[in-house]
C-alpha positions, 0 to 999 in steps of 0.5 A: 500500500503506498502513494497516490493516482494522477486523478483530481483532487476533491475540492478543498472545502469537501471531501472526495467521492472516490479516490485513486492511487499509484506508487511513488517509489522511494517517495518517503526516504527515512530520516536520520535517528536523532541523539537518545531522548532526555524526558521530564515525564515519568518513568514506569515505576519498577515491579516487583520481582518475581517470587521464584528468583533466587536470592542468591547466585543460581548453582554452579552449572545452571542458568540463573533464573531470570527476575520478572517485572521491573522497569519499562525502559526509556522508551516507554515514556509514562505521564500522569495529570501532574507531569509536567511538560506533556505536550512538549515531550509529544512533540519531542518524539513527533518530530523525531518520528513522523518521517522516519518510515523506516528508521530504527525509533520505537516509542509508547506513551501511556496516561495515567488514569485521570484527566489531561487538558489542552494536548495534542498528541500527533503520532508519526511511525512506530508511535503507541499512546494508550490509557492506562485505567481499566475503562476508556473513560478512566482516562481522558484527554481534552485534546486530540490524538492526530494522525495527518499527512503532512510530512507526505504533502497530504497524502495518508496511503503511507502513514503506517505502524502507529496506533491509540487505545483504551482512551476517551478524548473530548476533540478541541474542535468537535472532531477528531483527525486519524488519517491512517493506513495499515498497521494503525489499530484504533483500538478501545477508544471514546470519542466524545465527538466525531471522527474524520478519517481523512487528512487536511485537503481529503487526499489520498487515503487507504486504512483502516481498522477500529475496534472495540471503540465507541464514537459518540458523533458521526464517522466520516471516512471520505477518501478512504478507499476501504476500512474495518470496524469491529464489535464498536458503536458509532453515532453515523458513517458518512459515505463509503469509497470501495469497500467498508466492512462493519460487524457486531457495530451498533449504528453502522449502516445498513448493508447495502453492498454494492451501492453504496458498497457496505458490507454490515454483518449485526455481530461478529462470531468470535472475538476476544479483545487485544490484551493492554496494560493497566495501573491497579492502584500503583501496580501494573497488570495485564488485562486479558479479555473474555472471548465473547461469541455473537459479539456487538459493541464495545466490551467496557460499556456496562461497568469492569469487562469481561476477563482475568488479570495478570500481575506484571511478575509475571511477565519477562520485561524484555529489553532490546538487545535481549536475545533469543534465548533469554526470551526462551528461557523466560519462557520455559520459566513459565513466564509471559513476554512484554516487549517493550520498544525497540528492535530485537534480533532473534538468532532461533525461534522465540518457542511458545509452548505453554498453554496460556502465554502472552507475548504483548509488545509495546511501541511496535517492539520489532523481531529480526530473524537472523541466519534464515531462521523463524522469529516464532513458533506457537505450539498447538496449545490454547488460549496463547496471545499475540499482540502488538509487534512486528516482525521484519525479514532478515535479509537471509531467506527464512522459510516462515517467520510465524507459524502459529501450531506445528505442521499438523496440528489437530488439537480443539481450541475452540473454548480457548483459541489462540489469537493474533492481534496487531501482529505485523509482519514486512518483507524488505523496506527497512533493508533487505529481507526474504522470507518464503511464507510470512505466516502459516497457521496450523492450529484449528480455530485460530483468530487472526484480529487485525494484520498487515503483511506486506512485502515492501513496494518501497524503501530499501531492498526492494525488487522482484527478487531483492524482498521475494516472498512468495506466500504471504499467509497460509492457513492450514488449520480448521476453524480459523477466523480472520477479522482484519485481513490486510496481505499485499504485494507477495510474488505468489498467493497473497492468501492461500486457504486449505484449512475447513470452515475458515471465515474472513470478514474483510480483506484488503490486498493489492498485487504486488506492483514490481512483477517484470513481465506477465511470464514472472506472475504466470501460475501455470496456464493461469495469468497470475496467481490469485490474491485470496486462494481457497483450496482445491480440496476445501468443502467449507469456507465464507468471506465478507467484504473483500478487494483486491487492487493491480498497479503492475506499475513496471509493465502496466501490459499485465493481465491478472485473470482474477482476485480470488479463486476457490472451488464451486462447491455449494459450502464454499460462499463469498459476499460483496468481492470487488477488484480494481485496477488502479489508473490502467496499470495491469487489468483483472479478467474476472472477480472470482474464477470465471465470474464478473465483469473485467477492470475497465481501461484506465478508469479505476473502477472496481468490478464486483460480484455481490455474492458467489455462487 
């Protein structure tokens, strides 16, 4: 997902009705890292350590056990109502880090609870704020937490990898500015006023998700090509430019798909909010939420939500620089992980092998595998969580980078599935990376609750074969859900489904742009290989709200048959799918197999099939 299309600008006064994009290769070169923060603001307090570390040194031979809790780092930056200069230490990191898309900074932002006046809190890359009471409300800002898109010249396609939650904001205007990509959660926030998800001047703009969130006024999306909102409420949505998705949100529109093109399901199936960190007096916990089925609004209205806690002694504190087998054998501690920010390479597997276990990062903490080795491995076990990080390719090939249960896996976790949330995953950008599949998911009955994998289409080490990767995820596993499904830009099959009765409610995907010619993309006989594949084998699978976009910008001659591909089978079912080719760079034959209207020209006008068969 990157840049803009060479269409009119809506008028300054308005927003647009559709929106177009293209890529501006290398458009948003990283800046210089700046010297290491000084800060007024508070420090996390330190916990205390675990009750099972030794006293005294561990006995000759063995490993000394490693101490639980503590400090939250320097990059964990934590204010309460009396600290003194907020805005400024918020602007401080702003500067730093609203141009530097693939720079080394990684920062989180946590208020206490209670109540904060006159902020603007302006996130750039790899930027978190969040609350720290159990409830939004429990912390409120009278201000704004403002993603725009200046640094880009109004252009909102590339404002990636930043997020806000568990917050209640008063907006100083009424309205609150998040103009935001991929990799951008929304996650567990009140907005007492509106929302606008576009930037200054209405550019170009493709996001987005929000869930568990509740805004009081209107929604208004205007040039946002596509978004997600999950289990929220909302006081109305504006207008819809290709695709918009609701499920379980009270006061979404009516399911209209495809004109206006809503995809509105009353509630989500299965869902289980992201875990967060939280302040129980002068203590930090973990909260993690109840899973909730036929889910419809936010989980923290009605008084304490749903779930359990942990204290943070349970938890390694890792730091950057920690290696592989340090978090291993915090694992096999039978701790849990807290990654705070930064970027740590992994020379073998993080092994997550209990029932149970958190790894949660803060501030977009970020894995590197190095020797071609996979950053982590999920045993088929229940109830494990992920959430909150990021994985980046190392520049030796690695077979898989997440594998979510081992080849095989078969156990039920349908009581106490294992989750993905806010885990992202990149191929090349930040240097050179391959992989030759992102995520492969073994485990039955698996949610995968927001992601983006991308294989780069800018930045450094970027090319056909420079950041191959051929699959972006691969689901083996039965009764796997993804809520949030954003894959884009693999040499291969962006999503190839060959587990039972898996469900996907939106997805969002372009192909990858770099393809040379039409032979490097051939699939057999086939033209190209399909964004979303359904196996050949599979009796059982459903999808909701679903694109697929081409900007085969280095040979626009490319012809891709179609998006999608599944078997005819009666138990196998899409709702509301659409393809775009974006300003005639490459064209779709079809929609789904042999089903729906070719792209047209260059007019960037999705083609759409509202339900298959």
């Amino acid at each position: 997902m990157t840049s803009d299309s060479p269409t009119a600008q809506p008028p300054a006064d308005g927003p647009r009705t559709a929106v177009r994009r293209r890529a501006v290769l290398g458009a948003a070169a990283a800046v210089p890292v700046l010297a290491a923060l000084t800060t007024t603001a508070s420090a996390a307090p330190a916990a205390p350590a675990a009750a099972t570390a030794p006293a005294a040194a561990a006995k000759r031979g063995k490993r000394r056990r490693l101490l639980a809790g503590g400090d939250l780092g320097p990059n964990v930056i934590v204010f309460d109502p009396s600290t003194p200069g907020i805005q400024t230490k918020l602007d401080e990191v702003f500067t730093r880090q609203e141009s530097d898309q693939f720079g080394p900074g990684r920062y989180q932002f946590f208020f206490k609870p209670g109540t904060y006046h006159g902020l603007n809190a302006q996130l750039g890359f790899y930027t978190s704020v969040s609350g720290l009471g159990l409830s939004p409300d429990d912390t409120t800002i009278h201000g704004d937490v403002t993603v725009d898109a200046g640094w880009f010249d109004g252009n909102a396609t590339q404002n990636f990898w930043r997020s806000a939650e568990n917050l209640a904001l008063v907006p100083v205007n009424g309205t609150n500015r998040w103009a935001v990509a991929q990799a951008a959660p929304f996650r567990r926030m009140h907005i007492r006023g509106g929302l606008n998800l576009a930037p200054a001047g209405y550019g170009w703009a493709s996001g987005g998700y929000i869930a568990d969130s509740r805004i009081d006024g209107v929604v208004g999306p205007y040039s946002q090509q596509q978004w997600y909102t999950r289990d929220s409420s909302v006081g109305g949505w504006t207008n819809a430019v290709w695709n918009m998705v609701f499920s379980g949100v009270e006061g979404a529109p009516a399911q209209s798909f495809p004109e206006p093109p809503y995809t509105t399901l009353d509630r989500t199936p299965i869902s289980r909010e992201k875990p967060f960190l939280y302040l129980d007096g002068a203590d930090y916990r973990v909260f993690l939420p109840a899973l909730r089925r036929d889910a419809r609004g936010v989980t923290w209205g009605n008084g304490t939500p749903r779930g359990t806690s942990l204290p943070l002694d349970r938890f390694y504190v890792a730091k950057p620089g920690d290696s592989a087998a340090t978090l291993n054998q915090a694992l096999d501690q039978g701790l849990n992980l807290l990654l705070t920010p930064g970027i740590y390479h992994v020379d073998q597997p993080i092994r997550v092998n209990r029932a149970g276990t958190v790894v949660l990062g803060l501030g977009y903490a970020t894995l590197i595998p190095d020797n071609g080795t996979t950053a982590l491995q999920v045993a088929d076990v229940d109830g494990v969580r992920l959430a909150g990080f990021l994985v980046d390719a190392g520049p030796v090939n690695s077979r898989t980078l997440v594998e979510i249960g081992p080849s095989g896996a078969s156990r039920d976790h349908s009581a106490d599935p294992i989750t993905v949330q806010d885990v992202f995953i990149r191929i090349g950008g930040a240097g050179p990376g391959k992989a030759t599949t992102s995520m492969v998911v073994n485990a039955r009955h698996t949610i995968v609750d927001h992601t983006w994998i991308w294989r780069a289409d800018h930045g450094e080490g970027v090319g056909w074969e420079t950041n191959r990767c051929d699959y972006g995820v691969v689901v083996n596993g039965h009764d796997v859900l993804a809520t949030g499904l954003f894959v884009e830009h693999f040499n291969k099959y962006d999503v190839q489904w060959n587990g039972e009765r898996g469900r996907t409610i939106f997805f969002q995907n372009e192909k990858a742009y770099d393809a040379p010619n039409q032979a490097a993309i051939q699939n057999g006989s086939m033209k190209g290989y399909a964004a979303y594949k359904v196996g050949d084998r599979v009796t059982t699978h459903e999808g909701w709200g679903m694109g697929s976009y081409c900007y085969y910008n280095v040979n626009p001659t490319i012809v891709q048959h179609h998006g999608f591909a599944a078997p005819n089978r009666p138990g196998v079912r899409f709702h509301h799918l659409l393809v775009v080719s974006l300003s005639g760079n490459g064209q779709y034959e079809c929609v789904i197999n042999d089903t729906g209207a070719p792209t047209s020209g260059t007019n960037t006008v999705p083609s759409k099939v509202v339900s298959y068969p």
